[in-house]
Structure formats: structure tokens, C-alpha cells
C-alpha positions as CSV (number, residue, x, y, z in Angstrom):
1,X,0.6,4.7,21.9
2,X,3.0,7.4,21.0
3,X,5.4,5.5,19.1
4,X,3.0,3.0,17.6
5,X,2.8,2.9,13.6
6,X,0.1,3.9,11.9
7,X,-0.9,0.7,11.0
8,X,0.3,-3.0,11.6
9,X,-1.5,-5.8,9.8
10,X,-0.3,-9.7,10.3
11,X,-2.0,-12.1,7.6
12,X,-5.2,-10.2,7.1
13,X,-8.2,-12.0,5.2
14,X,-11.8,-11.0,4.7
15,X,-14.3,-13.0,1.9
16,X,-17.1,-12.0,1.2
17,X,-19.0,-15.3,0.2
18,X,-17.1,-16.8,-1.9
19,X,-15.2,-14.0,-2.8
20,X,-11.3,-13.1,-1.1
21,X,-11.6,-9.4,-1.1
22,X,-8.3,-9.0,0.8
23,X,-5.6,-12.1,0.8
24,X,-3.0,-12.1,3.4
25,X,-2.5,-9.1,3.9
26,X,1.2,-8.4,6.5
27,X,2.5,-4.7,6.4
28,X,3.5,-2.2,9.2
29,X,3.5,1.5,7.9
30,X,4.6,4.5,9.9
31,X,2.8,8.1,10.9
32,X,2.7,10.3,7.6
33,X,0.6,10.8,4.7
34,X,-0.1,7.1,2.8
35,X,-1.6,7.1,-0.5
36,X,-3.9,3.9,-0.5
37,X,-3.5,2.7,-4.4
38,X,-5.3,0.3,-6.0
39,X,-7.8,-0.3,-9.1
40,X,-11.4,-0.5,-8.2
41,X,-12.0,-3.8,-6.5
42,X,-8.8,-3.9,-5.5
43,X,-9.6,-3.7,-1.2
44,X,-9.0,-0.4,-0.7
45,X,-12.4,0.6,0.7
46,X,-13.0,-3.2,2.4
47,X,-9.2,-2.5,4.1
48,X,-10.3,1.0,5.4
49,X,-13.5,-0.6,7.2
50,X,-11.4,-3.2,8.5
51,X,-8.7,-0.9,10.1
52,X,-12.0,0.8,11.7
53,X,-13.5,-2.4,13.3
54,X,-16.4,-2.3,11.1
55,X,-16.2,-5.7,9.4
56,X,-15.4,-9.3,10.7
57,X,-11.8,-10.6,9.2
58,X,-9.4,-13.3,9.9
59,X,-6.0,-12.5,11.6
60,X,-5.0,-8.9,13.2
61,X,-4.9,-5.3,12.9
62,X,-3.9,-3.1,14.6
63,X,-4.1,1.1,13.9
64,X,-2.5,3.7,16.0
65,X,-1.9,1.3,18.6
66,X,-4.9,0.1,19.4
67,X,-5.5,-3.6,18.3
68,X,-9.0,-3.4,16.0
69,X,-10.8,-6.5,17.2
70,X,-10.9,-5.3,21.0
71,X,-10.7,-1.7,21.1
72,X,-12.6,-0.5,18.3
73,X,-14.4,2.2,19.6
74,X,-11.6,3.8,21.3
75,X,-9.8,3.6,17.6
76,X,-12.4,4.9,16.5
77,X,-13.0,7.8,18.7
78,X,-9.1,8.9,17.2
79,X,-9.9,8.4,13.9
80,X,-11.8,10.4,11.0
81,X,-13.6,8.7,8.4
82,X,-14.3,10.4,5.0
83,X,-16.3,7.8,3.4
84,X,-16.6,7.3,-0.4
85,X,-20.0,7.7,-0.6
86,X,-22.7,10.3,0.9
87,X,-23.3,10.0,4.7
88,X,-25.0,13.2,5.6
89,X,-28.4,13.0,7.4
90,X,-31.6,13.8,5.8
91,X,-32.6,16.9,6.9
92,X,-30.1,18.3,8.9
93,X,-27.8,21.3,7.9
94,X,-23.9,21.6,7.9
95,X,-23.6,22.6,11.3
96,X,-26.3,20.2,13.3
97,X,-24.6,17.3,11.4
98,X,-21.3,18.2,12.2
99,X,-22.2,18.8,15.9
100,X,-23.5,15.4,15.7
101,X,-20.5,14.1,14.6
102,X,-18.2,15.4,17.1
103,X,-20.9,14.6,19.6
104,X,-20.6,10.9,18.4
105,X,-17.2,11.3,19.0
106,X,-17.4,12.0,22.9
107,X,-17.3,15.9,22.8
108,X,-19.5,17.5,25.3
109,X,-22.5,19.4,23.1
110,X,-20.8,23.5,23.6
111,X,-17.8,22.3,22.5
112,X,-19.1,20.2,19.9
113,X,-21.0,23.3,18.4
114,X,-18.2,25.3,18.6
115,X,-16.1,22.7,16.5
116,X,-18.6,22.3,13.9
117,X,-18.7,26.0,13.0
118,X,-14.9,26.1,13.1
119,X,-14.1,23.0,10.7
120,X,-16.9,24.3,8.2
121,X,-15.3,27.5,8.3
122,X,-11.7,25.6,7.0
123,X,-13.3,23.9,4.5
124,X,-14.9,26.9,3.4
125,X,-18.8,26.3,4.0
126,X,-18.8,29.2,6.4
127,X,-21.3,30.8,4.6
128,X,-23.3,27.6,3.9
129,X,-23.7,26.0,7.4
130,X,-27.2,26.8,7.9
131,X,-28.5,25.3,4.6
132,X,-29.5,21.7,4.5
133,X,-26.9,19.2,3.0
134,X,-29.8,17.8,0.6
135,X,-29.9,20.8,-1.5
136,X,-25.6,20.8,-1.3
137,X,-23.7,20.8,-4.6
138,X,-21.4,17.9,-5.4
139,X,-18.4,19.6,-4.5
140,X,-19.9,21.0,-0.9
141,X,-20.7,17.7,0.3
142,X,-17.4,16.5,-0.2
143,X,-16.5,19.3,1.8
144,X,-19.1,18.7,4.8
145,X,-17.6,14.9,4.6
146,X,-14.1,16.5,5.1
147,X,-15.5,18.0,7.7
148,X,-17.5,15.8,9.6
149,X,-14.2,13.6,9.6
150,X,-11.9,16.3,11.3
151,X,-14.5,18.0,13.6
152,X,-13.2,15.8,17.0
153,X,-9.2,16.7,16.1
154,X,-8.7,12.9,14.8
155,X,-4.9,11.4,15.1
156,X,-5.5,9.8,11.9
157,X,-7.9,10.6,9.0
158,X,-9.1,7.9,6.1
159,X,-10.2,9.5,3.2
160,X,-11.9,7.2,0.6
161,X,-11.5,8.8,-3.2
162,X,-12.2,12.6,-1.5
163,X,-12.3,13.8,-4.9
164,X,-14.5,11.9,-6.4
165,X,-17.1,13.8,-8.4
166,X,-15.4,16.9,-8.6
167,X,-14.2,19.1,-11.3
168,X,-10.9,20.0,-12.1
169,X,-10.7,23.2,-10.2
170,X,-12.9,21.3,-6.7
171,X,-10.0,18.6,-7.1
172,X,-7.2,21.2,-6.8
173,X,-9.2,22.9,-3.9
174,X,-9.8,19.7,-1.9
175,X,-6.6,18.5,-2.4
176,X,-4.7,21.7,-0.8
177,X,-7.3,21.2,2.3
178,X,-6.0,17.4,3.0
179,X,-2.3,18.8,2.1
180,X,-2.3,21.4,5.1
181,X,-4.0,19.3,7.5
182,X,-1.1,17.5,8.7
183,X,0.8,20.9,9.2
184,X,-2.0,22.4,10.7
185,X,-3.3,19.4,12.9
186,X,-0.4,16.9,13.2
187,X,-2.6,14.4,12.2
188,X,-1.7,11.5,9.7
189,X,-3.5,10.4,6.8
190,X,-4.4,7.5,4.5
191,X,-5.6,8.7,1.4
192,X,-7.4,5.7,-0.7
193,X,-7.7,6.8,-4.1
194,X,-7.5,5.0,-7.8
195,X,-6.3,8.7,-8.6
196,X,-2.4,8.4,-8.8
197,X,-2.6,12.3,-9.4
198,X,-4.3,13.1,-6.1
199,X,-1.7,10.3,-4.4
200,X,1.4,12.0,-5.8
201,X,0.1,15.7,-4.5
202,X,-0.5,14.9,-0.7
203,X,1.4,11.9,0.1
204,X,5.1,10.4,0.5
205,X,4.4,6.9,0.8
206,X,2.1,4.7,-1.4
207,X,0.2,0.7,-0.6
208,X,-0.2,-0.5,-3.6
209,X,-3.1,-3.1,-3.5
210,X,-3.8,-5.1,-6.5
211,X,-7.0,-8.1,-6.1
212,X,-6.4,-7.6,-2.4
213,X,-2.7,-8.0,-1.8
214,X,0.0,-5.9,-1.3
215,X,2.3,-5.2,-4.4
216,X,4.2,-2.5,-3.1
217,X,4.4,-0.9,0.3
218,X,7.1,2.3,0.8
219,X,8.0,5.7,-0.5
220,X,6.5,7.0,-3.3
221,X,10.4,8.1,-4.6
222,X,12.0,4.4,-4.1
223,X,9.1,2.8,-5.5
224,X,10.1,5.0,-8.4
225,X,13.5,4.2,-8.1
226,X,12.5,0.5,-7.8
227,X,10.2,0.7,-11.2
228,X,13.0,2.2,-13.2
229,X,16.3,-0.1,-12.6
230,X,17.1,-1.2,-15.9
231,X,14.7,1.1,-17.7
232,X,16.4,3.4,-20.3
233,X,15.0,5.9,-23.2
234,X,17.3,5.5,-25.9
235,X,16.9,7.4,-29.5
236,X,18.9,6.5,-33.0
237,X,19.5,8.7,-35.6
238,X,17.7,6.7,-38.0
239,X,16.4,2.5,-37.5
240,X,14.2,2.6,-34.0
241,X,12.5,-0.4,-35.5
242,X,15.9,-1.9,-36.5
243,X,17.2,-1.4,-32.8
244,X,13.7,-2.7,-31.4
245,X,14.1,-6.1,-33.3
246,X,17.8,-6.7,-32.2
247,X,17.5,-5.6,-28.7
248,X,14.0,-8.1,-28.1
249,X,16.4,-10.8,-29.4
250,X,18.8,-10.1,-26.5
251,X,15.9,-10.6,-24.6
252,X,15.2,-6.7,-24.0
253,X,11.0,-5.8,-23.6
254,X,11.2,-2.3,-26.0
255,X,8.4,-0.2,-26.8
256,X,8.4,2.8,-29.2
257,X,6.5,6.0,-28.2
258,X,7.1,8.0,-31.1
259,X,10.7,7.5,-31.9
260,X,11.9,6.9,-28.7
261,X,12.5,3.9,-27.6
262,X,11.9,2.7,-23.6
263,X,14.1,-0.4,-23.2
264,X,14.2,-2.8,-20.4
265,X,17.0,-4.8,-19.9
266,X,16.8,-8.2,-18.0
267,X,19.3,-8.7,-15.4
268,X,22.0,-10.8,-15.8
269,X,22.4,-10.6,-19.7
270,X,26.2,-12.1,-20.0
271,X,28.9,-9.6,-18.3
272,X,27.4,-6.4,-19.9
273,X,25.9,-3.0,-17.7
274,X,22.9,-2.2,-19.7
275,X,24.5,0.6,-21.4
276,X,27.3,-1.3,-22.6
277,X,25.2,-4.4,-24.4
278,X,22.3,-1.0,-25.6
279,X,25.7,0.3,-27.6
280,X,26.8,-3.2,-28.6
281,X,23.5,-4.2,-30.1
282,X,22.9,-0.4,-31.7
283,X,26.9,-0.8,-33.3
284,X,26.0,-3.8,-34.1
285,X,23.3,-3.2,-36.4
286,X,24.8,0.0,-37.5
287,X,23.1,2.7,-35.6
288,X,23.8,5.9,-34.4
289,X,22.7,6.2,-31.0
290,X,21.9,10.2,-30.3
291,X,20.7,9.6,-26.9
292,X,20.7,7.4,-23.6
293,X,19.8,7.7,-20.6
294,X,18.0,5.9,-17.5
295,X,14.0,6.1,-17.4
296,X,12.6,8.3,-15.2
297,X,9.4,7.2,-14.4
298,X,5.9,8.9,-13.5
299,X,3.9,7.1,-10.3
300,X,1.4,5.5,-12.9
301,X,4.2,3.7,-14.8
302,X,5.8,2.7,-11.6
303,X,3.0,1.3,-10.0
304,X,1.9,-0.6,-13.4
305,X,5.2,-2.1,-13.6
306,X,4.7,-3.0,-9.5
307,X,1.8,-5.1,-10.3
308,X,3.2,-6.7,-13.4
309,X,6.3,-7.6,-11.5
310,X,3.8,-9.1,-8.8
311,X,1.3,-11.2,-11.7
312,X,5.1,-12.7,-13.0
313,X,5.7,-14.0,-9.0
314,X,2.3,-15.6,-8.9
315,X,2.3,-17.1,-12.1
């Protein structure tokens, strides 16, 4: 089990009724930190609950090893699980529902106690632990979720949107927590998020799920490298609109944020790089261009472009 990836999928389906939440899904993805990306409705949470044997699907799974359809609860006894929305126990406080937790989990009740006060310590309900979770904040039961899902020292954690809710400031808190976990605990992590923000800040690989398929599955730097081949930012002195026109007709897409113009250039136009036929078509009209270069793009642009580039295959 010590070598197995994170996660290995082979032509994963699950409908609900009539409806395919997640379509074929094939993928292997190593130990690290995974950003889950995807729209809502896009499968990310319906994927989590499948990878923890907690919903029916067609073809197989497998996490950390262990295949998801026969050995569910041991996965499951390796795994934390932060889910999206409230889980806390009427009633209880910080600590007895984390103890019951790790409990769950297969720790023996001292050592389970001992756990609970320890975790709610790190997420920084130390002085909170005895009040009840009802009367918690927005931003604290986030935290007792975080910490109900590492209590038992999981291999792997699933967080679904962890900062949902929160204000700026609670993001930036919760977000450091989840970035020193695997420093601190060796554990991996698959973040599912619609956030690319909170992606970008703890993780270096991305799934991007679009209407429950795969669109991209890799590092978060090549699928930037990926989104931007052929992308350029180029500026004229004076005629961006001049420059737009000509370059659409050479079968460029161009849009114009304010002067500067982002220009994508489709492969295989004639014998010319795509700097070469940017300065033909600018001479050409006669147009000073003041500056070229390639497109560096942010994650949200690179993932956009991911899912357009997967509609264009499907259509």
C-alpha cells in the first residue's frame, strides 16, 4: 500500500435517475496535494462520496490502495472527510464530538480523548472545546469539521469547499491550517473546491471536472503552460481595433482588455511561428507594434480555456 497512488479510477459512472452525475471517469493521480476543480454540479462532491464507498457506481475505484467496493471501511478508517456541509451532533461540544470521531475511527476511548483535545488545539478551538457546536460561529465549525477529519492521523484528507462561508480573513486562516498539514502529518490531500484561489494556495496538482468528466488532470504549472501555447499580449502604438480585424481574418480569436490585445493563434497557419505572422499582419496594416510577448496565464483562465478546448472535442 505504500506505493499505491492516491487515487486510480477505470471508467467510473454514477446517475442519479436519469441524471449522469459523473461519465466515464479513468484517471490515476499520485500522493500530494490535489485541487478538485470544477463548477457546481460539476461531480466534485458525488466523486468524493464515491472514492469513500458511500454511493453505488459502475466500474472501479480504487484510493490509497484499497479497491472502494470491497474494502470500504478499511479506506475509510485512513481517510478524513471534511464534508461541505454541517455534520456536528446536536448537543455535543467540540471535544465529545471529536472523541467520537476518532472513536468511530477504531481508537481506543483514552487515546481518543487525548486526540480530540490536541487537534482542537491546532485548529485553534482550544479555548472553545467545552462549548456546544450549536451555538459555534460559521467560521468555528469549519474548524471543528477540520478537526473531526484529522483527529485519527488520516493518510489522506477530502476536504469539500473548507472555506465556504467564511470571510476573507477565516479563508486565509483555514487555508494555512490545510497548507501545513502535509508538512506536519505527511498526509495527502484532495481539496474540492469551485475556489481556484484556495486551489492555487495549497495545492500542486489540479482535476478539473466539467458536467462529470475529466478536462484536465496534472500540475497546476503545465496545465498553465498547456493553456497558454499560442496565447500572446500584444500592444500597437495606435490601431488595436485595426490589428483585431486583420488578425481574426487570419483566423486568430483576439480580445481587447483595455488596449491590449490577447491573441490566439491557431496552429498550423501556413509556415509562420506565431510571432512572425503577429508582425506580418501588424506591418501589414501599418502598425507599430510596442509590445509582444507570450500570455501568461492565471489558473482561472487556464482552466476556462481547459473546458472550452474539451466542449470543441465533444461537439
Amino acid at each position: 500500500m505504500a506505493t499505491a497512488p492516491l487515487l486510480q479510477l477505470t471508467d467510473l459512472h454514477k446517475r442519479y435517475g436519469a441524471h449522469q452525475a459523473l461519465r466515464g471517469i479513468t484517471l490515476q493521480a499520485p500522493m500530494g496535494a490535489i485541487g478538485l476543480l470544477g463548477p457546481n454540479g460539476a461531480g466534485k462532491s458525488t466523486l468524493l462520496k464515491v472514492m469513500l464507498g458511500l454511493l453505488p457506481f459502475d466500474g472501479t475505484a480504487a484510493v490509497l490502495g484499497f479497491d472502494v467496493k470491497t474494502d470500504a471501511r478499511k479506506l475509510r478508517a485512513r481517510v478524513g472527510y471534511m464534508p461541505e456541509r454541517d455534520c456536528y451532533l446536536p448537543g455535543m461540544n467540540a471535544v465529545e464530538f471529536c472523541t467520537y470521531a476518532a472513536e468511530l475511527s477504531g481508537l481506543p476511548a483514552n487515546e481518543a480523548m487525548q486526540r480530540a483535545h490536541a487537534v482542537l488545539e491546532f485548529v485553534g478551538l482550544g479555548d472553545k472545546r467545552y462549548q456546544k457546536i450549536d451555538g459555534y460561529s460559521t467560521g468555528m465549525k469549519q474548524r471543528v469539521k477540520l478537526a473531526q477529519a484529522l483527529v485519527h492521523d488520516p493518510r489522506l484528507l477530502l476536504l469539500d469547499e473548507p472555506t465556504n462561508g467564511l470571510d476573507p480573513d477565516g479563508r486565509e486562516e483555514m487555508l494555512a491550517l490545510i497548507e501545513s498539514l502535509p508538512g506536519r502529518t505527511g498526509c495527502a490531500i484532495l481539496l474540492s473546491s469551485h475556489l481556484l484561489h484556495d486551489v492555487e494556495r495549497v495545492c500542486q496538482r489540479a482535476i478539473l471536472l466539467h458536467q462529470g468528466e475529466i478536462v484536465y488532470s496534472g500540475t497546476i504549472e503545465d496545465l498553465r503552460k498547456e493553456g497558454q501555447k499560442d496565447l500572446y499580449e500584444v500592444r500597437v502604438k495606435i490601431g488595436e481595433e485595426k490589428l483585431k480585424a486583420a488578425l481574426e481574418k487570419r483566423g486568430c480569436r483576439v480580445e481587447d482588455d483595455g488596449g491590449m490585445l490577447t491573441v490566439h493563434v491557431p496552429q498550423g497557419d501556413g509556415e509562420k511561428k506565431p510571432t512572425e505572422l503577429i508582425f506580418a499582419v501588424a506591418e501589414a496594416e501599418g502598425l507599430q507594434v510596442r509590445h509582444l510577448s507570450p500570455r501568461k496565464l492565471t489558473l482561472e483562465s487556464a482552466f476556462v480555456r481547459a473546458v472550452e478546448d474539451a466542449k470543441k472535442e465533444t461537439a
